[in-house]
C-alpha atoms as one frame of an Amber mdcrd trajectory, in Angstrom:
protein
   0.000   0.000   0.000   2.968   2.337   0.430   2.152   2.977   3.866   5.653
   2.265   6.257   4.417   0.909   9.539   6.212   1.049  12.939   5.595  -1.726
  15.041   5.524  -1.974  18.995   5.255  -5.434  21.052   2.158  -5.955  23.849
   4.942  -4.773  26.281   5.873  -1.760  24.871   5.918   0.554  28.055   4.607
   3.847  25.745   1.306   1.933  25.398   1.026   0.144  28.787  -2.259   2.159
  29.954  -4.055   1.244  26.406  -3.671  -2.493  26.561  -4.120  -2.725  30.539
  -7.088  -1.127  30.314  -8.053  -2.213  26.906  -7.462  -5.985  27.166  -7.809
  -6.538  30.755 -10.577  -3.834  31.676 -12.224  -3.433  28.200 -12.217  -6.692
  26.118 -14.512  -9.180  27.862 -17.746  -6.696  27.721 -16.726  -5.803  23.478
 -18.762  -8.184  22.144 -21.991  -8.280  24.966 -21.918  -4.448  24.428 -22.066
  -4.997  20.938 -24.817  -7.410  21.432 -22.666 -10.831  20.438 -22.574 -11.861
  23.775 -22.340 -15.730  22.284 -19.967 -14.754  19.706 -16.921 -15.360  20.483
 -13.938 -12.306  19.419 -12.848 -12.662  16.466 -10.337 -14.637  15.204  -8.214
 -11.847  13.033  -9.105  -8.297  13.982  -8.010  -4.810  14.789  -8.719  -1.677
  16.226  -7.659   1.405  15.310  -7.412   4.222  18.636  -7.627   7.703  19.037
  -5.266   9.660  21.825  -7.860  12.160  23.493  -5.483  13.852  25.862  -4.040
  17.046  25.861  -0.781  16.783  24.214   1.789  16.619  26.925  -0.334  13.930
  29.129   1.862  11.524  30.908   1.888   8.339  29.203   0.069   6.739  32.262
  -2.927   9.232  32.283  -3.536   8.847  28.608  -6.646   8.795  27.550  -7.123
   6.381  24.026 -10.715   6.087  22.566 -11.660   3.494  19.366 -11.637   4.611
  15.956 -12.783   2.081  14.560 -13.182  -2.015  14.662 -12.224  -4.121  11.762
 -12.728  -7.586  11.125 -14.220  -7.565   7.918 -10.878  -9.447   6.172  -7.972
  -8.404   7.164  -4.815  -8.236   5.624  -1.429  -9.287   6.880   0.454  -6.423
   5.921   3.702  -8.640   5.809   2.568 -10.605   2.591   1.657  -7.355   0.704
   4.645  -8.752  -1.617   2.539 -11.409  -2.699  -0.243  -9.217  -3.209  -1.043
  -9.009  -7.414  -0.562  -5.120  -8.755  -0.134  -3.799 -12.035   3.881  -4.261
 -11.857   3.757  -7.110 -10.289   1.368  -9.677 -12.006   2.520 -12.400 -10.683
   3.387 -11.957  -7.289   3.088 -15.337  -5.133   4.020 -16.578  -2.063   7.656
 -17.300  -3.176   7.609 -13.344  -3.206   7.730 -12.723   0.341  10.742 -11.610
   2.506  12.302 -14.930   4.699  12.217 -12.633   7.509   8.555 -11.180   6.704
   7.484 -14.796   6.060   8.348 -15.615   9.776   6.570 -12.690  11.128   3.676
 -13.623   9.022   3.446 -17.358   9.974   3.876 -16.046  13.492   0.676 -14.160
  13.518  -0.225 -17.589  11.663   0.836 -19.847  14.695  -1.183 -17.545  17.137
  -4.665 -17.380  14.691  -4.497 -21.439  15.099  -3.726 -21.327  18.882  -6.678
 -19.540  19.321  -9.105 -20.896  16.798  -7.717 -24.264  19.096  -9.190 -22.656
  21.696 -12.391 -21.150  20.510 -13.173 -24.694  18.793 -12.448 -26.537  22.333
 -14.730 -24.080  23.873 -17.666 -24.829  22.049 -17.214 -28.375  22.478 -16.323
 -28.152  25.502 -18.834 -26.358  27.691 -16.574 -26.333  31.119 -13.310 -25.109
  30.843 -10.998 -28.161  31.781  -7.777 -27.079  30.198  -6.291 -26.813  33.963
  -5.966 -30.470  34.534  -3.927 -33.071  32.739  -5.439 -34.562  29.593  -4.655
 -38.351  29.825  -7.023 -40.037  27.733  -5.500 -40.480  24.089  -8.821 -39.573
  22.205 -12.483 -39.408  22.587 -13.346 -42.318  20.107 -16.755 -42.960  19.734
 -18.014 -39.453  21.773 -20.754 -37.615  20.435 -20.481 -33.985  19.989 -21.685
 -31.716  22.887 -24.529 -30.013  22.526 -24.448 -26.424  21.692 -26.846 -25.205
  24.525 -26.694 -28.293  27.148 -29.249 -27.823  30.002 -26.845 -28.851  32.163
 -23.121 -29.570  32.271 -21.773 -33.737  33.138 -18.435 -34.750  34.034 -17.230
 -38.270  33.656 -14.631 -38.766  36.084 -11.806 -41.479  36.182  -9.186 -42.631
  37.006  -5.765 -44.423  34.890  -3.423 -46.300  37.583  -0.425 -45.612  35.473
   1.772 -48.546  37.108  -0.812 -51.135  35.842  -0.674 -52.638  32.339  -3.265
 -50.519  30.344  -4.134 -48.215  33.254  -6.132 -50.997  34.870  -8.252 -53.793
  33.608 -11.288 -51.700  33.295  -9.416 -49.369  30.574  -9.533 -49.602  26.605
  -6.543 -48.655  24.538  -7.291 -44.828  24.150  -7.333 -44.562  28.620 -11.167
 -44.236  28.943 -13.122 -46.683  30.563 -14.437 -49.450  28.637 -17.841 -48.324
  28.890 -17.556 -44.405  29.239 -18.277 -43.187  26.267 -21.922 -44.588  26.268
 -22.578 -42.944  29.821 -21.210 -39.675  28.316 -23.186 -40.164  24.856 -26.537
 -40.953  27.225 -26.071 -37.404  28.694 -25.307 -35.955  25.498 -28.698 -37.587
  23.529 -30.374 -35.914  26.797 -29.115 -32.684  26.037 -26.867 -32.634  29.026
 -23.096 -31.942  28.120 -20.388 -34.919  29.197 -17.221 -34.330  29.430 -14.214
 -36.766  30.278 -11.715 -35.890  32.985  -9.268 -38.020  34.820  -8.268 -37.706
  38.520  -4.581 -37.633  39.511  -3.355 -36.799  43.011  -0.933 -34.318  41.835
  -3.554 -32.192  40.977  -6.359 -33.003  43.437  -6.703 -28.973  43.890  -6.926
 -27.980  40.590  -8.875 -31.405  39.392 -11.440 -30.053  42.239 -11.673 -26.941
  41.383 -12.448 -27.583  37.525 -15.407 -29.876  39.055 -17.112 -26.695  40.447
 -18.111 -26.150  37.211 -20.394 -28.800  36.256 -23.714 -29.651  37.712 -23.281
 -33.364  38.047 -20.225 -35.592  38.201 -20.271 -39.288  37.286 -17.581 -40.883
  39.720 -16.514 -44.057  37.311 -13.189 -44.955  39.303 -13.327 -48.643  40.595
 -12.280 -49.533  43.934  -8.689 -49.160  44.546  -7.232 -47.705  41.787  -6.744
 -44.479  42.800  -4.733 -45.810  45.801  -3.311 -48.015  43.528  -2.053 -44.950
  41.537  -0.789 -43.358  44.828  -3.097 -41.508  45.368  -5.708 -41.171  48.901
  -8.946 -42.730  48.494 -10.351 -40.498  51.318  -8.691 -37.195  50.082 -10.816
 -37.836  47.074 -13.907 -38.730  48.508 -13.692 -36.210  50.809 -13.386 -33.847
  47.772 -16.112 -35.503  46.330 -18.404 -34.813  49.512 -17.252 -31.265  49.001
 -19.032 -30.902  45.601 -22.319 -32.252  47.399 -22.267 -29.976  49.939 -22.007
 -26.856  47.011 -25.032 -28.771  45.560 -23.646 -30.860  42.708 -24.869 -34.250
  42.488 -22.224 -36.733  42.730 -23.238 -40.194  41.110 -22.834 -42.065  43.116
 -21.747 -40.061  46.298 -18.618 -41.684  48.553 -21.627 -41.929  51.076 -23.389
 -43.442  48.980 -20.464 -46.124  47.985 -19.704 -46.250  51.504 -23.496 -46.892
  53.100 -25.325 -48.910  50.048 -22.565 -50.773  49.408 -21.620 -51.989  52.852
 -23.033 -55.579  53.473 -25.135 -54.659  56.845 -26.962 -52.499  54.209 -29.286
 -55.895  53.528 -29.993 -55.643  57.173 -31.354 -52.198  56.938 -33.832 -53.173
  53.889 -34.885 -56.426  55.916 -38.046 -54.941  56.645 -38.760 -54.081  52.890
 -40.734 -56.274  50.401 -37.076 -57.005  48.639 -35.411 -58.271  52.522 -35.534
 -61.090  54.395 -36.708 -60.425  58.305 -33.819 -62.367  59.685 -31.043 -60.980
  57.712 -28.474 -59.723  60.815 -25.218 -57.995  61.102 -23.205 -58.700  64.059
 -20.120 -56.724  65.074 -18.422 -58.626  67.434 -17.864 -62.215  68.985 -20.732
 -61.979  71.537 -23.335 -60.811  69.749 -22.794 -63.479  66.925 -22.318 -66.245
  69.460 -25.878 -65.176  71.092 -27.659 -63.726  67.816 -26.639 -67.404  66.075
 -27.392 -69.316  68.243 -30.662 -67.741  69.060 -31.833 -68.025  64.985 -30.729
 -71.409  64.876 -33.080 -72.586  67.478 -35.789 -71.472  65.634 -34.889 -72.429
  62.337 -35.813 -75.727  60.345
């Protein structure tokens, strides 16, 4: 275009106020004030600003207003050599500069990054980025929906000293059976998403579980103790999450009170128990409580 530019880094101490208050202050309410508040930025955009102050304003007072946004295709100045004029018909890619080539594919690098991230997002609906990714893929998972009524975890667990991280795991690290739990949520409009536990990050794993409405606790017995981690570190995490009102399915209570054997005892009064089904927690009791059925038993 003819135009010489003059280009300063997001550091650049002469522009500090602008992009603190721009990009931190600014940028998250653009596009809701705009009325796009479920669009996301864009992907390739500028904006042009305007200094307001009084000439002679301190650098850290200055007051910079917007000119203009633009996002309606545009260029990368650093492949105008490329760019088709009347002297210079055939101007191609080969044209451009080695060193205005790397500045180019830079901005290139960063447009992927975040199109990454924008992508992930939408598929994505808690952020989960935080915690270790261990599964290899997501074969076989449905796509979440767009507007889920409410957001599912899957949660797991891959003993990484075992052959296959366990025997319950297929090739990829999920469970064998996760992905039709998490597709079941996802044909109920209800978002699933696939996390695995690991005691390194039992902060951060619990913190990124604040964000969904229900958590499906698929980790068998033992592994997580197996992996070195503490089985009551994580259920006592777990019982956090009830306590903020997210179901936990099912609960370490749950595990701990339904699955315990005296639990037939406390259903021996229902239509599915048996009257005489007893518990008994020491030698005493069982000599006399034994004895005692046995009399009175064919």
């Amino acid at each position: 275009t003819g135009s010489i530019y003059t280009y300063y880094g997001p550091d650049e101490p002469k522009f500090m106020n602008l992009s603190t208050n721009f990009i931190q202050r600014d940028l998250p309410l653009v596009m809701p004030s705009l009325g796009l508040a479920s669009e996301p930025i864009p992907l390739w955009w500028t904006t042009d600003f305007i200094l307001a102050s009084p000439e002679g304003t301190p650098a850290s007072e200055e007051k910079w207003i917007v000119g203009e946004f633009n996002c309606s295709c545009v260029g990368i100045s650093k492949c105008l050599a490329a760019y088709c004029k009347d002297d210079t018909p055939n101007a191609c890619f080969d044209d451009i500069a080695p060193e205005d080539l790397a500045a180019a594919e830079g901005y290139g690098d960063i447009m992927g990054k975040k199109a990454f991230g924008i992508l992930e997002k939408s598929q994505n609906p808690v952020e989960v980025s935080s915690i270790k990714k261990v599964a290899k893929d997501n074969l076989g998972l449905l796509l979440q929906p767009p507007n889920p009524t409410y957001k599912c975890a899957l949660a797991q667990i891959y003993v990484r000293s075992q052959p296959y991280g366990g025997s319950d795991k297929s090739s990829n690290g999920h469970r064998y059976d996760s992905i039709p739990f998490a597709n079941g949520m996802i044909k109920a409009n209800m978002s699933c998403q696939l996390i695995h536990y690991t005691h390194q990050e039992h902060y951060k794993f619990f913190e990124v579980c604040k964000g969904f409405d229900a958590i499906i606790v698929r980790c068998n017995p033992g592994q997580i103790k197996a992996d070195g981690g503490d089985q009551q570190k994580f259920d006592d995490g777990m019982r956090a999450m009830r306590a903020l009102g997210i179901q936990v399915w099912p609960s370490p209570d749950v595990m701990e009170f339904m699955g315990a054997k005296d639990a037939l005892c406390k259903v021996a009064h229902l239509f599915i128990g048996l009257p005489d089904t007893l518990a008994y927690y020491d030698a005493a009791d069982f000599a006399a409580g034994f004895k005692k059925t046995m009399a009175v038993q064919p």
